[in-house]
C-alpha positions in Angstrom: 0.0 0.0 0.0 1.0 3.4 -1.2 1.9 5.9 2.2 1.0 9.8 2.1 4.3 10.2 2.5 4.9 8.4 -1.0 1.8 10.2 -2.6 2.9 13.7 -1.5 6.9 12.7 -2.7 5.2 11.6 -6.0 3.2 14.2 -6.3 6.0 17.3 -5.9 7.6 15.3 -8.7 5.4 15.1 -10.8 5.3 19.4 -10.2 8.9 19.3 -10.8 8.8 17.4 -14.0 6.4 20.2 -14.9 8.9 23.0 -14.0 11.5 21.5 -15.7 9.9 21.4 -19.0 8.5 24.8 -18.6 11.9 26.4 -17.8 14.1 24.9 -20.8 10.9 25.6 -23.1 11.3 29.3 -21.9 15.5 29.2 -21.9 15.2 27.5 -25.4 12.7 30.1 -26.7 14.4 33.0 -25.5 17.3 32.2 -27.5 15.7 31.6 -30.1 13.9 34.9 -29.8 17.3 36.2 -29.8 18.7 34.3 -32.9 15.6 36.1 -35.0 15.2 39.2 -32.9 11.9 37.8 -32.8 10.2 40.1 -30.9 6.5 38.7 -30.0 8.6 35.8 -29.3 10.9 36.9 -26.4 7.0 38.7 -25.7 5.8 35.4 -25.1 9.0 33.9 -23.2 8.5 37.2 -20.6 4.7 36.1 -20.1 5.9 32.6 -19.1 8.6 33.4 -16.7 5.3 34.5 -13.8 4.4 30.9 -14.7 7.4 29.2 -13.5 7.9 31.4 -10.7 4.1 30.6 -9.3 4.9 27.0 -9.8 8.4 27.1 -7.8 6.3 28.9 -5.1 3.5 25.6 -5.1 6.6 23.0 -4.8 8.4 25.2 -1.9 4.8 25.2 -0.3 4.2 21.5 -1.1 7.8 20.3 0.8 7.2 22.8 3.5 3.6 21.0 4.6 5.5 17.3 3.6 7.6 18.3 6.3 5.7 19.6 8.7 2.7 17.1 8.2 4.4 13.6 7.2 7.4 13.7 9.5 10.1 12.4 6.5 13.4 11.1 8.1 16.4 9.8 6.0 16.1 9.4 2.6 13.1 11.2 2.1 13.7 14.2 3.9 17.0 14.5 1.6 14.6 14.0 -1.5 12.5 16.4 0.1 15.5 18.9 0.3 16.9 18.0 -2.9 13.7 19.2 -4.7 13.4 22.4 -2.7 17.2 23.3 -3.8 16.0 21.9 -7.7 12.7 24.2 -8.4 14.9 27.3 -7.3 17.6 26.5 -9.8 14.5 26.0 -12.2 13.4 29.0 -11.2 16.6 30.8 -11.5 17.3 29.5 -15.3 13.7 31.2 -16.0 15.0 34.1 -14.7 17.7 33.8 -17.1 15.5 33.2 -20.2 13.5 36.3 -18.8 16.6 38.2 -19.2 17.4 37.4 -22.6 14.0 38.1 -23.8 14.5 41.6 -22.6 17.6 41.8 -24.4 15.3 40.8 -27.4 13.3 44.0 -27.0 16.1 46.3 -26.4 17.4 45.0 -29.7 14.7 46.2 -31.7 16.1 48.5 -34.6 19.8 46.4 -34.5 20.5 43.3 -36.3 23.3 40.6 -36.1 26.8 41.7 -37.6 27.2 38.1 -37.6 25.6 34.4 -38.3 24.8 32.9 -34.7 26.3 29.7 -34.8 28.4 29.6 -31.0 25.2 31.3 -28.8 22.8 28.4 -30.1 25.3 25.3 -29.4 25.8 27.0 -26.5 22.0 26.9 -25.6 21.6 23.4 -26.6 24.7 22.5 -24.8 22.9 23.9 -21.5 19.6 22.3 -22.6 21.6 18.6 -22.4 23.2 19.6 -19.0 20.1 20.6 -17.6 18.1 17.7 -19.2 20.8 15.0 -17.8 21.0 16.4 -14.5 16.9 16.6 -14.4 17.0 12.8 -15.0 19.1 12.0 -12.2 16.9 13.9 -9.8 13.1 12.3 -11.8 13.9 9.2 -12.4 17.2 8.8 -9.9 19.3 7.6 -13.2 22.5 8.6 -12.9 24.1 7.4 -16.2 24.3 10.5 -17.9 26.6 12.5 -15.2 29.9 11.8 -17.1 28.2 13.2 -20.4 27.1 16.0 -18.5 31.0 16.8 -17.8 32.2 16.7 -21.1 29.4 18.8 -22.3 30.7 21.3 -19.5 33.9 21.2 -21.5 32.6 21.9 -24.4 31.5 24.8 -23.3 34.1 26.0 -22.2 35.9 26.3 -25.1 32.7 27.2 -27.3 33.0 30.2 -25.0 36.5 30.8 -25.1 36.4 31.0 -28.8 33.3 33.1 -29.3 35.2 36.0 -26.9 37.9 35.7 -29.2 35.8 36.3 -32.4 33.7 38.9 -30.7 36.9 40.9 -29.6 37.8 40.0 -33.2 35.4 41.4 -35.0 35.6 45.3 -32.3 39.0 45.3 -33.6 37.4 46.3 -37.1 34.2 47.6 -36.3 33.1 50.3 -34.1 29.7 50.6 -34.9 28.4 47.0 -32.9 29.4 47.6 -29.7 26.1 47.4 -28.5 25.2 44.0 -30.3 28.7 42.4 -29.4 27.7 43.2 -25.7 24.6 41.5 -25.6 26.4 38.6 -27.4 28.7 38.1 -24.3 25.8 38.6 -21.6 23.7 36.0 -23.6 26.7 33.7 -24.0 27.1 34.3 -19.8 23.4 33.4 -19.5 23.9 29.9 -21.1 26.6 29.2 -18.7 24.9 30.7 -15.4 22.0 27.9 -16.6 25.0 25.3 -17.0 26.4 25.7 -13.8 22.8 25.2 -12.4 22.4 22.4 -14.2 25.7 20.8 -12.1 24.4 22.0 -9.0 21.0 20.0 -9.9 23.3 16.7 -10.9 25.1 17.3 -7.5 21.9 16.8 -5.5 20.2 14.4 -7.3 23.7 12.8 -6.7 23.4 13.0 -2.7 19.9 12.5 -3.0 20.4 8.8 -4.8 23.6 8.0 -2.7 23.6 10.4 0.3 27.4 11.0 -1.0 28.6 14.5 -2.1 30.4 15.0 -4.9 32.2 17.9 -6.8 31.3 17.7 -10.4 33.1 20.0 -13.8 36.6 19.0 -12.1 37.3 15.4 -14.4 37.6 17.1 -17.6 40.1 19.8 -16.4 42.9 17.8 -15.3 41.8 17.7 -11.7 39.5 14.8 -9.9 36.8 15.3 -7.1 39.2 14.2 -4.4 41.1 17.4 -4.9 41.1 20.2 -2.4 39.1 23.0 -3.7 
């Protein structure tokens, strides 16, 4: 027989499967509002960002009576935890796609001085770190963490370069100052949404294990066991 404890647990899950696909839809349509200065797009991203912050509110309310009404110890008061930490991380990435969406609008009358081909790898990049780390915290499937690492990797250097063409490309032009800055705070945006997406994988690590673990060190010559 099914507990309350287990019905509530499945059912702030089930609100955090929700969340999840509500933020990367916003964080994936922001950049692409962004990529076509698309501006009833990024319109329609802004709209949805109220959405995802009423629905982080339900789930912090929802743990808070778990806790106080079904007594969790152990396991499921981590889980409990863990999902607390996970929709404001959510939450935070929507903030991000918010962001970017008003970049959108105070773009209107500019235009790209250059094909986008770094700022959208670098949103899908974010999307798989934020999708793998979701599925470690849903479905407590940790098989995609060392993916999740490499991808963090990759973005690094994706990054690295882009700053280089950017800076590149002010050498010889004056006149997109204003576009190459929003290129960098865009690029930031995609990270900030990486690095919650290895704070997500680092809970649901703790939260399937009870172990704590440093993630984004194996790919840069350093391990977890290493003072940082």
């Amino acid at each position: 027989m099914v507990s309350q404890l287990e019905r509530h647990l499945a059912e702030i899950n089930k609100k955090i499967r929700e969340l999840h696909e509500m933020t990367t839809d916003a964080f994936m349509g922001s950049m692409k509002a962004f990529e076509l200065l698309d501006q009833e797009k990024a319109s329609e991203v802004r709209d949805s960002s109220k959405a995802i912050e009423e629905l982080a509110g339900k789930i912090e309310n929802n743990v808070f009576e778990t806790i106080a009404r079904r007594q969790p110890v152990a396991r499921d008061l981590r889980e409990l935890a863990t999902y607390l930490q996970v929709s404001h991380h959510l939450y935070r990435i929507g903030r991000y796609s918010y962001k970017i969406a008003h970049i959108v609008r105070l773009c209107e009358g500019l235009e790209h001085f250059k094909e986008l081909i770094t700022l959208p790898l670098l949103a899908r990049i974010s999307k798989d770190t934020i999708d793998y780390a979701m599925r470690g915290i849903l479905d407590k499937d940790l098989s995609m963490i060392d993916e999740l690492e490499k991808l963090e990797a990759q973005s690094d250097r994706e990054t690295g370069e882009m700053f280089e063409e950017i800076t590149e490309y002010l050498r010889k032009r004056k006149d997109i100052t204003t576009m190459a800055m929003y290129y960098v705070i865009v690029g930031r945006y995609c990270e900030r949404a990486a690095d919650h997406a290895f704070s997500i994988a680092e809970r649901a690590i703790y939260m399937v294990t009870g172990e704590k673990k440093k993630l984004g060190l194996a790919y840069k010559g350093q391990s977890s066991d290493a003072p940082h």
